[in-house]
SELONU-169005 format. One record per residue (C-alpha): z, x, y; residue in one letter; residue number from 0. Coordinates in steps of 0.2 Angstrom, whole numbers, plus 5000, padded with zeros to 4 digits. Layout:
N
SITE   zz   xx   yy rest  nr
SITE    Z    X    Y    A NUM
...
REM end
This chain:
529
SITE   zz   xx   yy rest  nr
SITE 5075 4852 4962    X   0
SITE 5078 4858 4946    X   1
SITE 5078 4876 4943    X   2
SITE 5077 4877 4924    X   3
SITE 5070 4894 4919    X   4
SITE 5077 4900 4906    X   5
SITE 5084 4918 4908    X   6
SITE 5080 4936 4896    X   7
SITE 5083 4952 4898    X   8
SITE 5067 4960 4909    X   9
SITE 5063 4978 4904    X  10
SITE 5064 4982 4924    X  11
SITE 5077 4971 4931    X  12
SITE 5089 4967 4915    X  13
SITE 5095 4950 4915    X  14
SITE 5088 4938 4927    X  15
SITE 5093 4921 4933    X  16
SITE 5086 4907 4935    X  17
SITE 5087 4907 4953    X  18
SITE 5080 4922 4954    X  19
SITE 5062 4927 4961    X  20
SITE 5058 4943 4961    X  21
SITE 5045 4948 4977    X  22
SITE 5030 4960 4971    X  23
SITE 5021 4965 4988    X  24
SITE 5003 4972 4988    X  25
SITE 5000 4975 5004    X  26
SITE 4996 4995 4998    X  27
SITE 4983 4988 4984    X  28
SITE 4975 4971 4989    X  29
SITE 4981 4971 5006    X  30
SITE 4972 4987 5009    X  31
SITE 4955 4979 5003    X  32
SITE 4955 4970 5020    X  33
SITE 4940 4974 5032    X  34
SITE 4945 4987 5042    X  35
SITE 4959 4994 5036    X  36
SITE 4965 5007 5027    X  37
SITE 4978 5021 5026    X  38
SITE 4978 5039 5022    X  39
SITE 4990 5046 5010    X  40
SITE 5007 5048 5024    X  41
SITE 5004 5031 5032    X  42
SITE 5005 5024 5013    X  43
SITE 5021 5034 5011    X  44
SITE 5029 5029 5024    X  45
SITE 5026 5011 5021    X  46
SITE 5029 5010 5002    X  47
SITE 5047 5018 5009    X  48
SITE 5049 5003 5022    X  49
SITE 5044 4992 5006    X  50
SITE 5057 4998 4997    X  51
SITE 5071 4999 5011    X  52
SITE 5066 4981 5016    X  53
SITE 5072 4976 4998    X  54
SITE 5055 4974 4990    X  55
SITE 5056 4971 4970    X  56
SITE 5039 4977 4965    X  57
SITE 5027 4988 4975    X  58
SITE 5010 4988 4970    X  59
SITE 5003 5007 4976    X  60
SITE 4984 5002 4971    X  61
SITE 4972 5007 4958    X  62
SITE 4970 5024 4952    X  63
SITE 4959 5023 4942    X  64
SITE 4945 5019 4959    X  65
SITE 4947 5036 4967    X  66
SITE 4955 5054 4967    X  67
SITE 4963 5047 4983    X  68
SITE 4968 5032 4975    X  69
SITE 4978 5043 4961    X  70
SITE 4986 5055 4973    X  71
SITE 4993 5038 4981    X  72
SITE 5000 5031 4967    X  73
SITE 5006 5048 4961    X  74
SITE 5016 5053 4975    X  75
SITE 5021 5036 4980    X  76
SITE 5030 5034 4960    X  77
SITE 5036 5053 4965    X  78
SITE 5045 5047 4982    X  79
SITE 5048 5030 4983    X  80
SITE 5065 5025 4976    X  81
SITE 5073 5009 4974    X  82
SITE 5058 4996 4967    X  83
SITE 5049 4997 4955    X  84
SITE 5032 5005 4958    X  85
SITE 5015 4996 4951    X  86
SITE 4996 5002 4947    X  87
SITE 4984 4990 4944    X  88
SITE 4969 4993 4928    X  89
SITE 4957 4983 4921    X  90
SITE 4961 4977 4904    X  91
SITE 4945 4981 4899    X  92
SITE 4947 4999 4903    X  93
SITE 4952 5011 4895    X  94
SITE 4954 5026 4909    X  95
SITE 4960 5013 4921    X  96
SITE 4976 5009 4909    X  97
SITE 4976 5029 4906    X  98
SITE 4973 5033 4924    X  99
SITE 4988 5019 4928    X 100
SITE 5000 5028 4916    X 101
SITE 4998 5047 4921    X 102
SITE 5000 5040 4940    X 103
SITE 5016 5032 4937    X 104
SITE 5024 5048 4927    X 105
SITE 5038 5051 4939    X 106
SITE 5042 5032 4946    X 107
SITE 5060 5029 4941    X 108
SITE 5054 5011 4935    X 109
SITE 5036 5007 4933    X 110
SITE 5024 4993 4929    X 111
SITE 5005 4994 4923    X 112
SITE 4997 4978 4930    X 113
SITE 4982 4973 4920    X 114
SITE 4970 4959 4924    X 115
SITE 4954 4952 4918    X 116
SITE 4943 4940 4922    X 117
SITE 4945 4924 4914    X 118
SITE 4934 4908 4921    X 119
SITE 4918 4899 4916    X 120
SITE 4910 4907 4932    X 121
SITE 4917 4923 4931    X 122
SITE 4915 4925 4911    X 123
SITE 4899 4921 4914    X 124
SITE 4891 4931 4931    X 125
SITE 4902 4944 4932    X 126
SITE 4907 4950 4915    X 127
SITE 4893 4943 4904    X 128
SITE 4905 4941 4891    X 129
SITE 4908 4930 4879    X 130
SITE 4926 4922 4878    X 131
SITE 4932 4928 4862    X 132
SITE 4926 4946 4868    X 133
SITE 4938 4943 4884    X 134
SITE 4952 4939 4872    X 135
SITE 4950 4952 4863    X 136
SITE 4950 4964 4878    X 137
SITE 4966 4956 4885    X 138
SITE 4972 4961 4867    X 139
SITE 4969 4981 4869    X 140
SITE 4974 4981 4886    X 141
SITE 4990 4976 4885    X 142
SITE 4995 4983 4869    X 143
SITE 4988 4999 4877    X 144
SITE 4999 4997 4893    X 145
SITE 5016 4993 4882    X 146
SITE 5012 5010 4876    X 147
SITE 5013 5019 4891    X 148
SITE 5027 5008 4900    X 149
SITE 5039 4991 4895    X 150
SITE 5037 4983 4909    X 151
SITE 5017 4977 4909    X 152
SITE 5009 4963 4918    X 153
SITE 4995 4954 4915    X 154
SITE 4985 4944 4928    X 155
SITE 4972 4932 4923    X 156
SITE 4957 4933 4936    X 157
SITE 4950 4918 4944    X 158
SITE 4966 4908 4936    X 159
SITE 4965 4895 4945    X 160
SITE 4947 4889 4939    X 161
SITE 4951 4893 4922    X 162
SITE 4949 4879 4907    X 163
SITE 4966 4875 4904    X 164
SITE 4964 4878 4884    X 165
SITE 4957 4895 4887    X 166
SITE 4969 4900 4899    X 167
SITE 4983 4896 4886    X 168
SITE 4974 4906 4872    X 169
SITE 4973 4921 4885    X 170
SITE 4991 4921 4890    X 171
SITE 4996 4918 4871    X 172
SITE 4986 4936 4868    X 173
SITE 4993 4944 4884    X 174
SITE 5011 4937 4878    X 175
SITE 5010 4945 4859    X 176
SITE 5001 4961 4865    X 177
SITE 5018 4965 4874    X 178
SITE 5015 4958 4892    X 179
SITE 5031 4954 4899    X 180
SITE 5024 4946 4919    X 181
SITE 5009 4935 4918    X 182
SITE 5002 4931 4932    X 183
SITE 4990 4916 4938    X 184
SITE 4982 4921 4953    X 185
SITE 4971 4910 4964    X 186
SITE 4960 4920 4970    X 187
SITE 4947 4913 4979    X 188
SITE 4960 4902 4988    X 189
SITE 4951 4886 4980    X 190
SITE 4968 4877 4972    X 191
SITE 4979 4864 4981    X 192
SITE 4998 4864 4978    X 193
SITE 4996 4852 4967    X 194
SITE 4985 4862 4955    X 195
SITE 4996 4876 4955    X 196
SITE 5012 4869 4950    X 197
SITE 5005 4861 4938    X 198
SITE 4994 4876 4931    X 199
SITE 5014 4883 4927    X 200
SITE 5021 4868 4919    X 201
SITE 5005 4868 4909    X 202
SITE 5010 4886 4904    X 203
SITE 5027 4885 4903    X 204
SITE 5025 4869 4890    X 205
SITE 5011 4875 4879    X 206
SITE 5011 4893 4878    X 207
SITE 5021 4902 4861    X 208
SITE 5034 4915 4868    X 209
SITE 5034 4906 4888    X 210
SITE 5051 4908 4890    X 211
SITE 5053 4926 4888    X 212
SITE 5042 4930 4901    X 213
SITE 5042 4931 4921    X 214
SITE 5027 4919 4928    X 215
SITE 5020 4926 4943    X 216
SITE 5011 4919 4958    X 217
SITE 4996 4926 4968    X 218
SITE 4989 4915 4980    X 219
SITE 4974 4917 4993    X 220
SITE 4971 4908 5009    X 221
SITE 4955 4905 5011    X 222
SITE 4960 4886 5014    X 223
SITE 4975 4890 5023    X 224
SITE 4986 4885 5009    X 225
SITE 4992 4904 5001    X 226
SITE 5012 4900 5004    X 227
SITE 5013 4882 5001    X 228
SITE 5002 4887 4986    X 229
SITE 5016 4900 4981    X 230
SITE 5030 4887 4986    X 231
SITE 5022 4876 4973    X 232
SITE 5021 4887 4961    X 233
SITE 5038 4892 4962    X 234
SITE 5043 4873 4957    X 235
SITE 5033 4873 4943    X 236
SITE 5041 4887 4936    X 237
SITE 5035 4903 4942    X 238
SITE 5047 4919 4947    X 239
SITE 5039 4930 4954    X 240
SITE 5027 4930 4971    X 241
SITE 5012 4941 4974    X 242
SITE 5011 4943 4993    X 243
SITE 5008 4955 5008    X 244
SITE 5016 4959 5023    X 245
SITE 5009 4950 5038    X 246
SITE 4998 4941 5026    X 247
SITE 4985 4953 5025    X 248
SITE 4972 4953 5012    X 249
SITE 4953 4951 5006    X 250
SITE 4944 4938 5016    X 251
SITE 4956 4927 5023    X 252
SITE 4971 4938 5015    X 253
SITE 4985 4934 5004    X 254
SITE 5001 4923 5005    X 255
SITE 5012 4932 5020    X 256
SITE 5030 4940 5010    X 257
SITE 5038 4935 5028    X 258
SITE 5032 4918 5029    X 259
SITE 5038 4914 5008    X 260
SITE 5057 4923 5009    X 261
SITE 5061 4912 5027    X 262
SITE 5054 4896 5018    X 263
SITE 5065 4900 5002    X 264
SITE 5079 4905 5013    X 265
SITE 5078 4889 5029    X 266
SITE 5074 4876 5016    X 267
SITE 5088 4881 5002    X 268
SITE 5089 4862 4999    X 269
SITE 5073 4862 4994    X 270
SITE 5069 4880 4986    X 271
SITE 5087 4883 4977    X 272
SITE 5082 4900 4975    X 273
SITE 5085 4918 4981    X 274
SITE 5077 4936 4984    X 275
SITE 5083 4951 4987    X 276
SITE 5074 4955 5004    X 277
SITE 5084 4959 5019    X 278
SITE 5075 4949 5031    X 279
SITE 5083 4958 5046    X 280
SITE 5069 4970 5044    X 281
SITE 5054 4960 5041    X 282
SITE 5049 4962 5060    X 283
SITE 5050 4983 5060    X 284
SITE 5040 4982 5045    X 285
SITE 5026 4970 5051    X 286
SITE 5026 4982 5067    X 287
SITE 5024 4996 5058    X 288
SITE 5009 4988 5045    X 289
SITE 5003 4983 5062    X 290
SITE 5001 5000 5070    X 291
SITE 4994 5008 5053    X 292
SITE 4981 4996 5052    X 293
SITE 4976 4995 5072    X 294
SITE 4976 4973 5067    X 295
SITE 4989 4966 5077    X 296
SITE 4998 4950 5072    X 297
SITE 4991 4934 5081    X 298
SITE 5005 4928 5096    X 299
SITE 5007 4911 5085    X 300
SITE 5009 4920 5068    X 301
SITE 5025 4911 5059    X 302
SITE 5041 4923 5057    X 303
SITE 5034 4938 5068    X 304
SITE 5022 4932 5081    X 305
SITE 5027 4935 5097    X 306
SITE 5026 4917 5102    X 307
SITE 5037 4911 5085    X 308
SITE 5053 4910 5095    X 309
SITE 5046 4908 5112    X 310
SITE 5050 4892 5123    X 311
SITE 5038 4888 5139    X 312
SITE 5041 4868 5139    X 313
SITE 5054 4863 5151    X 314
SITE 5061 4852 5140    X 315
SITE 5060 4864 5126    X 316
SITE 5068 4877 5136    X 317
SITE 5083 4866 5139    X 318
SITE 5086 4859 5123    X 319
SITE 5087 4880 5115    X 320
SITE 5099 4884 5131    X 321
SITE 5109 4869 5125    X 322
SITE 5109 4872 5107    X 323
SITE 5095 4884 5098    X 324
SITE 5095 4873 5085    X 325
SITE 5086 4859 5094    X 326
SITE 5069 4869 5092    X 327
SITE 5073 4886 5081    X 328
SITE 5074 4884 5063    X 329
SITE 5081 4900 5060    X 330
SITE 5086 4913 5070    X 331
SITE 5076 4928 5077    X 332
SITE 5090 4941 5073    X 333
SITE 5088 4933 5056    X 334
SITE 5071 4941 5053    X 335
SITE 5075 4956 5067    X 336
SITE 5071 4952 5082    X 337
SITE 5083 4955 5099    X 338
SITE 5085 4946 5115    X 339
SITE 5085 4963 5124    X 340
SITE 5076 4967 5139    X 341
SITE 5083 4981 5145    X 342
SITE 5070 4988 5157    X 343
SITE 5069 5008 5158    X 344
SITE 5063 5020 5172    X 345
SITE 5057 5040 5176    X 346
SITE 5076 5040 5178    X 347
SITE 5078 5038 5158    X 348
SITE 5083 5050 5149    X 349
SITE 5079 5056 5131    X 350
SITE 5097 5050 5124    X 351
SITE 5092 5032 5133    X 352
SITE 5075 5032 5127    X 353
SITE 5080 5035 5108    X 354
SITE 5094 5022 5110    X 355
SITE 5080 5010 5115    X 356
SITE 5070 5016 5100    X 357
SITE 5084 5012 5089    X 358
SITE 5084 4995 5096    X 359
SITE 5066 4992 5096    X 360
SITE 5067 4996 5076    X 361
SITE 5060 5013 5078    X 362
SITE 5072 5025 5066    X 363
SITE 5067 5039 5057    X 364
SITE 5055 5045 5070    X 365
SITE 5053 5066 5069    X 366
SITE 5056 5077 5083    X 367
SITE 5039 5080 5085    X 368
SITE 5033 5063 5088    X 369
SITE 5047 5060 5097    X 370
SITE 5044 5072 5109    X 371
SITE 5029 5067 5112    X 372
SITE 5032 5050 5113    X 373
SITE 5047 5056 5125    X 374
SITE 5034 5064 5136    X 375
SITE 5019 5050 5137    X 376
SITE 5035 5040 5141    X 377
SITE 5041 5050 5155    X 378
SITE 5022 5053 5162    X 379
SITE 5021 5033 5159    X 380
SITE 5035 5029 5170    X 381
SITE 5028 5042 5183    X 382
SITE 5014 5029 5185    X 383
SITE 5021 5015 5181    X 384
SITE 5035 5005 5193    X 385
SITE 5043 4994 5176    X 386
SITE 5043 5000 5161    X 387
SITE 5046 4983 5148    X 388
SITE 5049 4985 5130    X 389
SITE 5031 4981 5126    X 390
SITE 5025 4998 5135    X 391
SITE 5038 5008 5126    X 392
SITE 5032 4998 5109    X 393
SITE 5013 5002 5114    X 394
SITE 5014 5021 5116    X 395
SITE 5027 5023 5102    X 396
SITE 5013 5014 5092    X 397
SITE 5000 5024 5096    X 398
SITE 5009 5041 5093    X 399
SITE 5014 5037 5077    X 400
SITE 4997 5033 5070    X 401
SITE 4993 5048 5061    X 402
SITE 4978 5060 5065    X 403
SITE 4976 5070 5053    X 404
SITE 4960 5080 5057    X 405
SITE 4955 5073 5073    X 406
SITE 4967 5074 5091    X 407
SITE 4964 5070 5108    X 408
SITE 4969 5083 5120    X 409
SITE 4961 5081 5139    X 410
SITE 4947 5069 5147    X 411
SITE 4940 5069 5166    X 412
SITE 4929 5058 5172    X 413
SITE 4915 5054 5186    X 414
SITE 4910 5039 5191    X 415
SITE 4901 5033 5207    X 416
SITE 4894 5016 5207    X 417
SITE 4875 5015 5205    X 418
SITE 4874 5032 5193    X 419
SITE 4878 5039 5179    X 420
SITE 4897 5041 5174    X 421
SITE 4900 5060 5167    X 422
SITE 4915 5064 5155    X 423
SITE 4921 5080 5149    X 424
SITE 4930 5077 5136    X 425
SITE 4943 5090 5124    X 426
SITE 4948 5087 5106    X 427
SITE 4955 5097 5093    X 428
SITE 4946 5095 5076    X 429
SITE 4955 5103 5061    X 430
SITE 4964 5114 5072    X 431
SITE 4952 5118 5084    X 432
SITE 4951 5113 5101    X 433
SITE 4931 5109 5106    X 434
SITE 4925 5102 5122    X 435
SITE 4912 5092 5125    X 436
SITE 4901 5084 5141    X 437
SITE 4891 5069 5140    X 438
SITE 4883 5055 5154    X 439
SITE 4883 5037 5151    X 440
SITE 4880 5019 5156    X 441
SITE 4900 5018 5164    X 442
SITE 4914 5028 5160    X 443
SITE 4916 5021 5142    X 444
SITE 4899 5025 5137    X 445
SITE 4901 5041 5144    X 446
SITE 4917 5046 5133    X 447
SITE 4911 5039 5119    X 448
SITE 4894 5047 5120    X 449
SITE 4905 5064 5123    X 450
SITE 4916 5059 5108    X 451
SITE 4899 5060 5097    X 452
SITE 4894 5078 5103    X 453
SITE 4911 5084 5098    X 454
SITE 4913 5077 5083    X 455
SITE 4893 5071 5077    X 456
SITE 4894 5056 5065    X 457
SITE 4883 5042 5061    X 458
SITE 4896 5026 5063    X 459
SITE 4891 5013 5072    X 460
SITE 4901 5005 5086    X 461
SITE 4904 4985 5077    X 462
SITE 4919 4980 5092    X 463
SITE 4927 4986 5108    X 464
SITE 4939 4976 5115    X 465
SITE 4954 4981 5128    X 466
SITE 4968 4968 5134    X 467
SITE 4983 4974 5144    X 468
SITE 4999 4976 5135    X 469
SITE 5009 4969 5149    X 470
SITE 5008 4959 5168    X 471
SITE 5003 4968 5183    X 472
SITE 4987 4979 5189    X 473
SITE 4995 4996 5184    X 474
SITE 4996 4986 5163    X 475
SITE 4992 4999 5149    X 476
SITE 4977 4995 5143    X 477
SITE 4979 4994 5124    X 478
SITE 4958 4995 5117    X 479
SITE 4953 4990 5099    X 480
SITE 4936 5000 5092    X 481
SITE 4928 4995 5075    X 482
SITE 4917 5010 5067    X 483
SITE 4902 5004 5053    X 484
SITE 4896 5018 5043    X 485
SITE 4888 5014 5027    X 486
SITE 4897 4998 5023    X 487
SITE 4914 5005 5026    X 488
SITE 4924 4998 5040    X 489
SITE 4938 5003 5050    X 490
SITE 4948 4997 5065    X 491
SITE 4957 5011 5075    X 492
SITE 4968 5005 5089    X 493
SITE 4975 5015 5105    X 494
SITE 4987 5014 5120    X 495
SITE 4986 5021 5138    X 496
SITE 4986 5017 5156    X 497
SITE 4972 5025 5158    X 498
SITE 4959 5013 5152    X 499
SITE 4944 5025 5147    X 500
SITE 4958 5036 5136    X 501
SITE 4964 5022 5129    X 502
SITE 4948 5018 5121    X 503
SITE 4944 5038 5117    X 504
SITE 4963 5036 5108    X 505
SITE 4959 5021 5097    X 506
SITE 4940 5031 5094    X 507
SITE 4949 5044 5087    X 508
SITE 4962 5034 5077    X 509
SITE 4947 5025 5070    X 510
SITE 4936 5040 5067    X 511
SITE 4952 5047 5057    X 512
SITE 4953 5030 5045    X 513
SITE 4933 5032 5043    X 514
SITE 4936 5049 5037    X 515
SITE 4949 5045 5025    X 516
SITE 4939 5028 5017    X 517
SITE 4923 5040 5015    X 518
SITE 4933 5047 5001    X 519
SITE 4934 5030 4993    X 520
SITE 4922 5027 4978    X 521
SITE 4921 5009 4967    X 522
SITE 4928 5012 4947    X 523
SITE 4912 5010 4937    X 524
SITE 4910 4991 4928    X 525
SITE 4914 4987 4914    X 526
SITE 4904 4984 4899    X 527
SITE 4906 4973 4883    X 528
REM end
């Protein structure tokens, strides 16, 4: 395959090579926007840093413009994270977003104002209520209002994908001469094939005055299923940079998957003749730790990082990767960071063994504190527990670095006697201070949750409870998912115990904590021709 792009100096990344795609994750903006999830300010931090170490070109922080919270992410996201280039996204009809975008960004080494506007029949027409020359002249301001604040700006055309092909060339023309220097097509709704999206870039790249000194970008939804062939085929047809999240999370049906695009480009190099610069050893530690922030764990079969992506159960299977991994893995699991290690661990473990095993695990960076406490739910855990594998150590690790900011579980007991009431007392400490509750219920689960809402009173409503074992055997930690509802905001919290009734207290509170934080959350006001 050809790989023709003509190459010109990027405000951000200098001269760039035709074989070169840059990788813009946006797991802090759109992925974010998920049901469910959502991260306080030091969860955000420490992924924007994991981003960045992975090899990450372009972090998207989210949109300051939507929230206080928002701005303060942004901000000290552009103030800590170092090595990409941080991103904020605005509407180009806005003038406080592009403002708002700017003054967050101030102290980023390198920084991009991404713009975007809508530009289909449908969404012209229902969601704007505007006219199509007033859209152009909107994508105009914008961008020449962005170049203003930053050289580096990016213009995305919403709802690209269902876009007239003339108009869409008029837009990107505007966005182009307004000082743009990425334009991105995004398919947003997940509605293209990937057919239509290679040719949506030809198209471009043929058609469109000043083409060739500008990045094309690509940001594909799945809702068919098709977000990283969509991106693989956008690629061909002349795009350079991909717009993607980590574990492919997303709106609806979430975004293409950063993991499952770099290990395409890199296994089928005859195909894809192109590169990144992500080091894929780390793409495991960082779809772990998404993972534990967001309480959503990745499905066993998920491509890259699944835990079934390099497992072999067939007989046959099994003896073909004994004879020669190549008969049935593609790639390596070192290659994207996993280990064949199974080193089982015991109360007789000490805290050197236990960080070693960390280290191996793809926990680093882990301060004292948590790691003390880790150490000591490890030790209690191996108390009651005759094998410790690496899944419990990854569990409890998990669960005590999720951050709980306001909120902590300290002690439970519990009565239960068959046929009656179960009766909890219950301890937390809320912003400091310890509070105990006591509270009856229909089981031992009903009971600590009902105790739960007389210590901290809220409204939420319970949406999921759900508790699977995190390894074999009757003394298994339980690991229990709970979904909170208040209001239309939804949040997942997850937690870890062997203890089943403190497990679900544990993930109560983590999800009580991500409620807390998503209250603060408030829409940007619309936009008005």
């Amino acid at each position: 395959m050809s790989a023709d792009t003509t190459s010109f100096n990027h405000p951000s990344f200098g001269r760039m090579t035709p074989d070169r795609v840059i990788v813009f994750d946006t797991t802090l903006r759109d992925g974010e926007q998920s049901p469910g999830f959502s991260m306080n300010l030091a969860e955000k931090l420490r992924m924007a840093e994991a981003l960045a170490n992975l090899g990450v070109d372009v972090i998207e922080a989210g949109f300051p413009v939507a929230s206080k919270g928002d701005f303060e992410s942004v901000n000290e996201i552009a103030k800590n994270t170092k090595g990409s280039v941080i991103c904020a996204l605005a509407r180009s009809g806005g003038a406080k977003d592009i403002a708002a975008a700017g003054e967050a960004l101030t102290p980023a080494e390198r920084k991009r104002i991404h713009n975007f506007i809508s530009t289909s029949p449908l969404h012209m027409n229902y969601k704007l209520r505007m006219e199509p020359e007033t859209v152009l002249e909107l994508i105009t301001s914008g961008n020449a209002a962005a170049r203003n604040l930053t050289d580096d700006v990016e213009w995305s055309a919403e709802d690209g994908s269902r876009t007239e092909p003339d108009f869409l060339c008029r837009c990107v023309e505007a966005a182009i001469k307004a000082g743009a220097t990425t334009i991105n097509i995004p398919d947003t709704v997940g509605y293209a094939t990937p057919e239509d999206m290679e040719k949506i870039f030809s198209m471009l790249r043929q058609r469109v005055p000043g083409a060739d000194q500008v990045i094309f970008s690509a940001h594909n939804h799945n809702d068919l299923g098709l977000a990283v062939a969509n991106t693989l085929a956008s690629i061909r047809g002349g795009a350079r940079q991909v717009e993607c999240t980590i574990n492919g999370i997303g709106e609806r049906a979430g975004n293409a998957a950063l993991e499952e695009i770099v290990m395409a480009l890199r296994t089928r190099h005859d195909q894809y003749p192109f590169t990144t610069g992500i080091h894929t050893e780390g793409l495991l530690k960082v779809s772990r730790m998404l993972a534990t922030i967001t309480s959503f764990d990745v499905q066993p079969n998920k491509a890259i990082v699944g835990r079934n992506a390099f497992a072999h159960e067939s007989g046959i299977h099994q003896d073909g990767v004994l004879k020669n991994a190549a008969t049935y893995e593609i790639m390596t699991p070192e290659s994207v960071g996993w280990t064949r290690s199974s080193l089982v661990m015991g109360k007789h473990s000490g805290r050197a063994a236990f960080r070693d095993k960390l280290k191996v695990l793809g926990y680093e960076g882990m301060d004292e504190a948590r790691l003390n406490e880790a150490f000591t739910r490890f030790k209690d855990l191996a108390d009651r527990k005759k094998v410790v594998y690496d899944d419990d150590i990854i569990a409890l690790v998990d669960d005590e670095a999720r951050d709980h900011d306001r909120i902590r579980f300290g002690a439970l007991s519990l009565k239960s006697i068959s046929g009656q009431p179960s009766e909890v007392d219950l301890e937390l400490s809320v912003d400091g201070k310890t509070i105990e509750a006591r509270a009856t219920g229909n089981g031992p689960v009903d009971a600590a949750f009902n105790a739960l809402r007389k210590a901290f009173p809220h409204e939420a409503r319970l949406a999921l409870f759900s508790v699977g074992a995190v390894t074999e055997g009757t003394d298994a930690q339980a690991r229990t998912t709970v979904r909170l509802e208040e209001a239309g905001k939804m949040v997942d919290g997850q937690g870890a115990d062997a203890d089943t009734v403190v497990s679900a207290v544990r993930a109560y509170v983590h999800a009580l904590n991500k409620l807390l934080v998503k209250r603060a959350r408030t829409e940007p006001e619309a936009l008005t021709a």
